[in-house]
N, C-alpha and C positions, 0 to 999 in steps of 0.2 A: 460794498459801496452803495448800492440800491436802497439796503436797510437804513445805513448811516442817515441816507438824501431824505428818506420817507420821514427818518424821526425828525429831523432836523425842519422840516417843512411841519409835519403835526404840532411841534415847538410854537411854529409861528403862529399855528390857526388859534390853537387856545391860548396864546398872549394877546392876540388881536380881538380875539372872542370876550373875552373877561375885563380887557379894557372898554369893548362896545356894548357889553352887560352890564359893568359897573357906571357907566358916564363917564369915563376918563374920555372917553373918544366919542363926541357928540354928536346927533344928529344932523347931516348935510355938511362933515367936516371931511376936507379929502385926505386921503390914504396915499400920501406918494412915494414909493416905491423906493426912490434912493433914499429920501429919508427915514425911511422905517429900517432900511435893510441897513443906514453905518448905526440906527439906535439900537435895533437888534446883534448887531454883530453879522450881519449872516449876508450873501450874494442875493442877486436883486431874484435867482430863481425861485428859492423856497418862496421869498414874499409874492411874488405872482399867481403859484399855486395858492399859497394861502388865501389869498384873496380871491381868488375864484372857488375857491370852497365855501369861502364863507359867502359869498354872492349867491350859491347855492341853497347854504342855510339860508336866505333873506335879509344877511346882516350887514351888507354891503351891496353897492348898486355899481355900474359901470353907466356914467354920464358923458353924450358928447364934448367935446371939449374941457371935460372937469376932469375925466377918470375919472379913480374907485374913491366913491365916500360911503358913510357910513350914513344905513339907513333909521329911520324914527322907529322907533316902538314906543306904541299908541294904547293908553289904558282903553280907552273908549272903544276904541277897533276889537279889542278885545271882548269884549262884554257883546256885543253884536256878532262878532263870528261864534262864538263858543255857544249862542244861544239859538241863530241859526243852524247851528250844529247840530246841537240837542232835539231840535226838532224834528227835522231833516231827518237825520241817523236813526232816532225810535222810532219815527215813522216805516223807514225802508227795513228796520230791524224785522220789527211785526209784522210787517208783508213779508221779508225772506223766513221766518222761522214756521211760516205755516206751510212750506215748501219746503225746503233746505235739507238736502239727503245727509245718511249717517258717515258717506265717503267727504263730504264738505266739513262738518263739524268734525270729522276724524283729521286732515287740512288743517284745522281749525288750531287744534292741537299742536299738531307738528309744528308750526311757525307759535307755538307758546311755548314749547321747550328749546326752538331756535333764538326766543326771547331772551331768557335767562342766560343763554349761552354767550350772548353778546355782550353781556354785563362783564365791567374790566377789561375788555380788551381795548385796542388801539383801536380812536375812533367809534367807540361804541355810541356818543350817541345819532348818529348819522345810519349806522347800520339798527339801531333800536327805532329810529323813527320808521326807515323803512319799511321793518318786520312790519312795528305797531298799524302803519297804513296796512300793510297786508292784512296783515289779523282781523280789521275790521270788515272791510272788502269782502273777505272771504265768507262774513258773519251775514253780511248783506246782498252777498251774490244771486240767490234765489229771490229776491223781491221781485223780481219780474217790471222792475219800473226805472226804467233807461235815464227819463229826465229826472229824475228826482237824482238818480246818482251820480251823474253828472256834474248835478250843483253842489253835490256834493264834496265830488272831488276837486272844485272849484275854490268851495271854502276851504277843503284841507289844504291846499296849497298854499293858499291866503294865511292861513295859521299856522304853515307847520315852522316856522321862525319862534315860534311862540309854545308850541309843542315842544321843539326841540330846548329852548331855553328853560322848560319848564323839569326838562329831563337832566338838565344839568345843573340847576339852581336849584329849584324849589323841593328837592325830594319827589317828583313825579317817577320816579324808577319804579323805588321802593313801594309805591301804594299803587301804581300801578298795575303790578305781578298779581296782588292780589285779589283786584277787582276785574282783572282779565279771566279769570281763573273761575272765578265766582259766575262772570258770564256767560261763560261756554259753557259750567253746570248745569245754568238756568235754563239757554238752549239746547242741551242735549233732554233734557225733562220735558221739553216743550213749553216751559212755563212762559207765554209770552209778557202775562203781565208783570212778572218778577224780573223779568230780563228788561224788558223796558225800563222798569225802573234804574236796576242797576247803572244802565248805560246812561241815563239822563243823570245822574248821581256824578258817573264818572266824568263825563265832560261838563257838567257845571262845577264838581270840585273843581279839575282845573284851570274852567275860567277862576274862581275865586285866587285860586293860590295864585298864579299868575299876574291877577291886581294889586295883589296884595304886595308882592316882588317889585312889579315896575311903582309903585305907587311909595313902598319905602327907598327905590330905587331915588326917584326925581327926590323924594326929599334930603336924602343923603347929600344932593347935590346942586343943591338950592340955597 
């Protein structure tokens, strides 16, 4: 009974997901509970959880007096967090790899093969964003620089809506694996300069894929 409720509810999250991905379900449009649960077929519980999952991803908001609507995703927002990223993150990179013991990048590792494990299952990408926060984290744990990561993990919050859409739209999985992979080489070599690159590579790639996504997104729907 437990599995039946879990699928039944995952049902909802990615029909609510791919309709607030596609534009079917527009920005600042509300999400009301009995009418989603007689269009879906389903009791008003699945759609509850749903929607607090997805409020979790960033793709619905809980408003006084409105309820749950569905939140903007913002080309522009885009291009400014992915680029304060990019700074931010090589920066703290390069200060952690001049420190960073062989038990951290060994770490490093084990939430990369915890990566690929996640792939196909139930809800992977929710657990794949997670890892991929870890994975970084752990890259930049030895920078010795409190505020910098901080803001950091300010902006990853700020974008992980955008992360995670990009892990389920754009092919961010698949290129992922590989430029995670390529990083942790570079920092087990000590290469700082190569590793920086790489990682400014990786988060401006996808900023780009991601505008490109919401950008043929609004015009599909225009």
């Amino acid at each position: 009974m437990t599995i039946e409720y879990k699928t039944r509810t995952q049902l909802v999250v990615e029909i609510l997901r791919e309709r607030i991905l596609n534009g079917e379900i527009t920005a600042g449009q509300p999400l009301r509970q009995a009418a989603l649960a007689e269009d879906l077929n389903v009791s008003r519980i699945p759609i509850r959880e749903a929607l607090l999952q997805l409020e979790a991803e960033g793709l619905v908001a809980f408003e006084p007096h409105k309820g749950a609507t569905a939140t903007e995703l913002n080309v522009d927002q885009v291009g400014e967090l992915f680029e304060l990223r990019a700074m931010l993150e090589c920066d703290l990179l390069a200060a952690s790899i001049e420190n960073i013991s062989d038990a951290a990048l060994e770490n490093a590792g084990e939430i990369l093969a915890k990566l690929d494990q996640a792939l196909g299952k139930e809800n992977a990408a929710n657990t794949w964003s997670e890892l991929n926060s870890a994975y970084h984290n752990c890259l930049y744990s030895s920078a010795n620089r409190p505020q910098t990561y901080e803001l950091v993990q300010t902006l990853n919050k700020n974008a992980d809506r955008y992360i995670r859409m990009h892990l389920l739209w754009a092919g961010g999985i698949s290129k992922a694996g590989s430029e995670h992979a390529q990083l942790l080489k570079l920092c087990k070599d000590r290469d700082t300069e190569g590793a920086v690159k790489v990682l400014k590579q990786h988060i401006l790639g996808s900023r780009d894929e991601i505008k490109a996504f919401l950008i043929e997104r609004e015009n599909s729907t225009s």
